[in-house]
C-alpha positions as CSV (number, residue, x, y, z in Angstrom):
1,X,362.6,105.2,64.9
2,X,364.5,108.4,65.1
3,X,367.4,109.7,66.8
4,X,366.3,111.1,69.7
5,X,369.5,114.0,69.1
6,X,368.7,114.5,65.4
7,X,364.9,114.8,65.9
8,X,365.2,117.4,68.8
9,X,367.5,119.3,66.2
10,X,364.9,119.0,63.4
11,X,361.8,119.9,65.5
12,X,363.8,122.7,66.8
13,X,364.8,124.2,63.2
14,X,363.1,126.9,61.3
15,X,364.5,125.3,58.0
16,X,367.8,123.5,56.7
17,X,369.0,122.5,59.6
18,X,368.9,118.9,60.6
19,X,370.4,115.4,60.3
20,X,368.3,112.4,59.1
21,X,368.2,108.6,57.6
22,X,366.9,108.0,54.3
23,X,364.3,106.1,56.2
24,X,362.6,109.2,57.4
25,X,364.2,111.8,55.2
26,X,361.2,113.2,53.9
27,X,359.0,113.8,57.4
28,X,362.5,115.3,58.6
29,X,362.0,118.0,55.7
30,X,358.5,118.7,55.8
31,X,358.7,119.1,59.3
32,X,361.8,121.5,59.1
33,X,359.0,123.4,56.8
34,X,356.3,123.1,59.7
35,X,358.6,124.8,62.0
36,X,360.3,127.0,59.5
37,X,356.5,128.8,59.3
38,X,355.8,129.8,62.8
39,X,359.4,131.0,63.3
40,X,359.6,133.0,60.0
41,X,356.6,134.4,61.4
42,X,357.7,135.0,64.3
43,X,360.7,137.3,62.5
44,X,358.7,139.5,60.1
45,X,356.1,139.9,62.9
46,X,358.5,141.1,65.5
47,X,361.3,142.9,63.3
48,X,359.3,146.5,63.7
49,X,359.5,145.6,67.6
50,X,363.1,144.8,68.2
51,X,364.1,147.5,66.4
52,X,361.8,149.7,68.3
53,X,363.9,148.1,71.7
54,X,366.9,148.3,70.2
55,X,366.8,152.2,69.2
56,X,365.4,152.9,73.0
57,X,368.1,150.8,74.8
58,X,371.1,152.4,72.4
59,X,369.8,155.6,72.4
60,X,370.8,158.3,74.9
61,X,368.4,159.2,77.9
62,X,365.7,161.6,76.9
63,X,366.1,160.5,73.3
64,X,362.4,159.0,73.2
65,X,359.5,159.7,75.3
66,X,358.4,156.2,74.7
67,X,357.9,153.4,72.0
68,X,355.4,155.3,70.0
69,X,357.6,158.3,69.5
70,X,360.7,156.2,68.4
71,X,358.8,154.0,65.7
72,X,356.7,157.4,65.0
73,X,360.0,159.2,64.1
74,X,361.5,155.5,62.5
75,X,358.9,156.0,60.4
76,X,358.6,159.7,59.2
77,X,362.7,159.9,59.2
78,X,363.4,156.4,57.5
79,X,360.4,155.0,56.1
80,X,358.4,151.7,56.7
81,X,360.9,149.6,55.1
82,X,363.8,150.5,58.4
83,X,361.6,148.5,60.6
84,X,363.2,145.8,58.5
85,X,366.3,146.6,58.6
86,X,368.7,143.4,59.5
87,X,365.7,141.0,58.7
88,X,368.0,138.4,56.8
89,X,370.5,137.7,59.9
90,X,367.5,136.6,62.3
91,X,365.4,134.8,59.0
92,X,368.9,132.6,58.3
93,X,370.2,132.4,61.9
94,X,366.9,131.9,63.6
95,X,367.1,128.0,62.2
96,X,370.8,127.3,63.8
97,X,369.5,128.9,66.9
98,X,365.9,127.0,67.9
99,X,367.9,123.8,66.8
100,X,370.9,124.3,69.3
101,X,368.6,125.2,71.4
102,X,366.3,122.3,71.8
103,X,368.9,119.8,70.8
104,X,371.0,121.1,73.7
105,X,368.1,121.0,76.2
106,X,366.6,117.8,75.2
107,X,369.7,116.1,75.5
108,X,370.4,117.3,79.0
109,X,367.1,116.2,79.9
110,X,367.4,112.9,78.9
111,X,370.6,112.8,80.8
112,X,369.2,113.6,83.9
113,X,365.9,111.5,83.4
114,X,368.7,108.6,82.8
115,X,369.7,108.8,86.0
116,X,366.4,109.6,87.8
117,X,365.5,106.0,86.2
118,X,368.7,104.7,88.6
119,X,368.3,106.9,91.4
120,X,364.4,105.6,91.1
121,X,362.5,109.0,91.2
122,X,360.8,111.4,88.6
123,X,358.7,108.8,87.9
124,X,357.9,105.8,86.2
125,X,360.2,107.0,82.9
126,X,362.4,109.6,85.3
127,X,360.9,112.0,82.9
128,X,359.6,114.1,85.8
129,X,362.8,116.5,86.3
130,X,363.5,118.5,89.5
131,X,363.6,122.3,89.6
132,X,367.0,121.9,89.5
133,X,367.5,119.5,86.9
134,X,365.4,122.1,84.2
135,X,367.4,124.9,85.6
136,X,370.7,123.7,84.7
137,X,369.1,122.2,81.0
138,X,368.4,125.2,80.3
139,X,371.5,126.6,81.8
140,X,373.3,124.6,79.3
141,X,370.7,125.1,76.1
142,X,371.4,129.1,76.7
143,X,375.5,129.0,76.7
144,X,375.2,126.3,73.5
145,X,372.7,129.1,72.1
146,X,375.3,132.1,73.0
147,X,377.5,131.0,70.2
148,X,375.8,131.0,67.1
149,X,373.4,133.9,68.6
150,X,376.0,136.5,69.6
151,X,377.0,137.2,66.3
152,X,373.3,136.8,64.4
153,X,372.2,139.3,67.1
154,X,375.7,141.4,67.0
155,X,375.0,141.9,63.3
156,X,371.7,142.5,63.7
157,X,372.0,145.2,66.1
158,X,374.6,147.1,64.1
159,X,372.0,147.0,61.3
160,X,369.5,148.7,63.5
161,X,371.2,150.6,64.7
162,X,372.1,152.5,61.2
163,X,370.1,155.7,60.9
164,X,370.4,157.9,57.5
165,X,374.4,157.5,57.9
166,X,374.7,153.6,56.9
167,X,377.9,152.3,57.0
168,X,376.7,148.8,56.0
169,X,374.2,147.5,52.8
170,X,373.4,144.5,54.7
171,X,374.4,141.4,56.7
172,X,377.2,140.1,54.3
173,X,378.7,143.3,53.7
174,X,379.0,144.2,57.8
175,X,380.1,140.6,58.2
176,X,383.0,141.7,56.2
177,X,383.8,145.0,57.2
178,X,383.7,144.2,60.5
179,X,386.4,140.9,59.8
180,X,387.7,142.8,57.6
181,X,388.7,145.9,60.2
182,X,388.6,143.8,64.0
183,X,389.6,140.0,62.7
184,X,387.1,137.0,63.5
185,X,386.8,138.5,67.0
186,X,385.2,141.4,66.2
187,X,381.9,139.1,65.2
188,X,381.9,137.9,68.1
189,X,381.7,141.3,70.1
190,X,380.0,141.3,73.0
191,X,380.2,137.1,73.9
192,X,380.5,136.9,77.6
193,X,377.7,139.0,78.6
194,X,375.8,137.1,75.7
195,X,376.4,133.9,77.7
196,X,375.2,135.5,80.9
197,X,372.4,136.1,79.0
198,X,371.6,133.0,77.4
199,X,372.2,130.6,80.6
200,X,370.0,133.1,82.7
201,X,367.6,133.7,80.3
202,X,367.1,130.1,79.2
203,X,367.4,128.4,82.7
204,X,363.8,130.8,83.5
205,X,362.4,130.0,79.9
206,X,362.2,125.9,79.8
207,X,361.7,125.9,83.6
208,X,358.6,127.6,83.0
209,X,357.4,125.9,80.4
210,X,358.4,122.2,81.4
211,X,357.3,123.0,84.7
212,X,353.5,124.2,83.5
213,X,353.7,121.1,81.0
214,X,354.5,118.9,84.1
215,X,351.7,120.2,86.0
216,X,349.5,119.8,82.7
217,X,350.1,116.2,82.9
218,X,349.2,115.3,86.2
219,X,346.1,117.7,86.6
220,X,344.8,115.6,83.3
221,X,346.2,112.6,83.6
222,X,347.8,113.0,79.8
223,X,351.2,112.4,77.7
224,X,352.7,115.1,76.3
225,X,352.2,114.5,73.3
226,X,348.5,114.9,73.9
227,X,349.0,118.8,75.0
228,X,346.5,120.8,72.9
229,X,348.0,123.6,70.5
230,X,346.6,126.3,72.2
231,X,348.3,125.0,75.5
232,X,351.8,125.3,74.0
233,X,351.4,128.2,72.5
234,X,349.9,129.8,76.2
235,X,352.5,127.8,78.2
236,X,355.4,129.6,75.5
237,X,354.2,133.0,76.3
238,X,354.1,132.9,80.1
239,X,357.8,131.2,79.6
240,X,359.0,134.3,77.3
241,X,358.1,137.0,80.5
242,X,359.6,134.4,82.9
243,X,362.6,134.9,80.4
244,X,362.4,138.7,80.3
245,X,361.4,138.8,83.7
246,X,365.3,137.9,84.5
247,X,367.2,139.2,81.8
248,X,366.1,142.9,80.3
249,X,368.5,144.6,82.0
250,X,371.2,142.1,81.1
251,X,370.0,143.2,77.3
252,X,370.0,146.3,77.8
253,X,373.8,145.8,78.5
254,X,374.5,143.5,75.8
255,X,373.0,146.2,73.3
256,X,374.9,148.9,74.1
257,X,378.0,146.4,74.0
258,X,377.0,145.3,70.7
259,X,376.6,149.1,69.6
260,X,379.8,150.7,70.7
261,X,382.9,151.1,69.3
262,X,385.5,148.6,68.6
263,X,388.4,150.7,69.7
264,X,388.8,154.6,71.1
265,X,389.7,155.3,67.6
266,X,385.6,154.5,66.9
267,X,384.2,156.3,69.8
268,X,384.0,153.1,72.2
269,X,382.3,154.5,75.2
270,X,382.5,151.0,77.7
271,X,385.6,148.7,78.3
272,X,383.4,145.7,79.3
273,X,380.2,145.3,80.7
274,X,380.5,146.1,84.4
275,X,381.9,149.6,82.8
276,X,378.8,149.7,81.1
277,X,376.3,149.0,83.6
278,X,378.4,151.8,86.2
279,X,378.0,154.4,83.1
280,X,374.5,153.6,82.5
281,X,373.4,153.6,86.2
282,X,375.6,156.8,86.9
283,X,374.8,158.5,83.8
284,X,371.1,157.7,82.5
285,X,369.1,157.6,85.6
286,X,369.9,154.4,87.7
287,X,367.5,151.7,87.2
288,X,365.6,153.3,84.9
289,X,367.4,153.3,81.9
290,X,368.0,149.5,82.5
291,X,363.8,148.9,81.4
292,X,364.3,151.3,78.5
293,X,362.7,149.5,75.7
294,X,360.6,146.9,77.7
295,X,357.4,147.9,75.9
296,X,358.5,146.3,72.8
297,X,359.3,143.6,74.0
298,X,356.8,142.5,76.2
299,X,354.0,142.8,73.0
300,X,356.3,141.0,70.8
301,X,357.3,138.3,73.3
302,X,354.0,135.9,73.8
303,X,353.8,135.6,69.5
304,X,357.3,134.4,69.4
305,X,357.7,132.4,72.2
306,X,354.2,131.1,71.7
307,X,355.1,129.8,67.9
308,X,358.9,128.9,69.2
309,X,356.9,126.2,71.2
310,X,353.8,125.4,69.0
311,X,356.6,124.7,66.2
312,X,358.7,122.5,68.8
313,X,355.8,120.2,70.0
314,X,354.1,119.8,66.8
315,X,357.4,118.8,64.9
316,X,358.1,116.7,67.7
317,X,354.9,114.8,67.1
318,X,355.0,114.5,63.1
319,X,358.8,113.4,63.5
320,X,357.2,109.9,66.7
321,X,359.3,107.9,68.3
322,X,362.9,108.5,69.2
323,X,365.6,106.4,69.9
324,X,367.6,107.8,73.0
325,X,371.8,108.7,72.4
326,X,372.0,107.6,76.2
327,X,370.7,104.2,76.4
């Protein structure tokens, strides 16, 4: 039997990352490979796409017509190769991220189905979480994600960002200017409004999806871990637009954060983020400028979330029975 913690970590990881017993050491590792597949995938699929939304939502108003012109002029200016600029931050960070993620969610679940078994509701198990209850799992997954993705996306985005002036080789050496120049802090540039993001983002995303796996279950009369392939990878799509649905404009903001300048001295244009949205709004066309980008985004977003999930469940599966941290 497995640690209900360390198996939520495993099945959420797209490689390395996870904590088992000799007893099921080796399931523990092929399964981090099973999920390490889908989610690398997911990566080198999407790369060309967020950096598509990140030169649109960084980029001044009237820059680009649309998404076709940017990666047109990506291409011709840069060459294929710039779509994959940043690709090792999201490949190595991707793992630490799904992990906290679903570790962090699962275990908040099984906190409140805990006491749903006291209280007597959601269920036979207490399995069956309220609205409420999924919200605020989520809630939590998202501001236990915010810290290890803040600075994989903050150095990330500074790679994109780079045009034919490149003031960083790659990952490590930005990692270093950056500490180098600003101290520890500077990594983490950009934080808070990454933790609006996360808890508001997440909160919509396994609300969704628990929700349409909930209603899955009583329509068929099935366990979940008889949901069909094709169902978790349908149900992870329609959760990744609830998730953009609520935060593309809080994105938008967190990009142009993660883009400015550290100081005056480096042409910082926004003191915080409520600066930034009243500059944006005032300056690039009111709401307008606040979907920049959302093309992108939505054609990338049912592959990734769909494989986030497909990865989760199946893993979930190989890995069986857990043994629950709270009982």
């Amino acid at each position: 039997m497995v640690n209900k913690t360390v198996k939520d970590l495993t099945a959420g990881t797209a490689g390395g990352i996870c904590q088992a017993s000799d007893s099921f050491a080796l399931d523990a590792l092929f399964t981090a490979w099973l999920t390490c597949c889908p989610l690398s995938t997911q990566v080198l699929v999407g790369q060309p796409f967020d950096i598509v939304k990140v030169r649109m939502q960084s980029a001044p108003a009237g820059t680009y017509s649309g998404m076709l012109q940017c990666a047109t002029g990506i291409f011709r200016n840069e060459g294929p190769l710039a779509f994959y600029k940043g690709t090792l931050s999201p490949l190595i960070g991707i793992g630490a991220c799904v992990s906290i993620q679903f570790a962090a969610l699962e275990y908040t679940k099984g906190y409140f189905a805990s006491r749903n078994r006291l209280a007597g509701v959601g269920g036979n198990d207490g399995n069956v979480l309220s609205a409420g209850q999924l919200l605020l799992s989520g809630g939590i997954a998202g501001v236990a994600n915010g810290v290890v993705s803040c600075p994989v996306e903050h150095i990330r985005i500074r790679a994109f960002s780079q045009t034919r002036t490149r003031l960083y080789s790659g990952p490590g050496d930005a990692v270093l200017k950056i500490v180098k120049q600003h101290g520890l802090a500077g990594i983490f540039k950009g934080q808070n409004i990454t933790f609006l993001r996360e808890a508001t983002g997440y909160s919509a995303y396994f609300l969704a999806y628990e929700k349409l796996v909930q209603s899955w279950m009583v329509d068929t009369g099935k366990t979940r871990d008889q949901l069909p392939a094709t169902r978790a990878v349908i149900y992870g799509a329609a959760a990744g637009y609830a998730l953009w649905a609520v935060i593309y404009p809080i994105d938008v903001v967190k990009t142009r954060i993660q883009t400015d300048g550290f100081s005056m001295a480096d042409g910082r244009k926004y003191s915080g983020a409520l600066d930034c949205v009243r500059k944006v709004w005032t300056q690039e066309g009111g709401w307008r400028a606040f979907a920049r980008g959302l093309g992108p985004t939505l054609i990338r977003s049912p592959f990734a979330n769909g494989a986030t999930f497909l990865g989760f469940e199946m893993a979930s599966r190989l890995l069986g029975p857990t043994v629950s941290t709270l009982e």
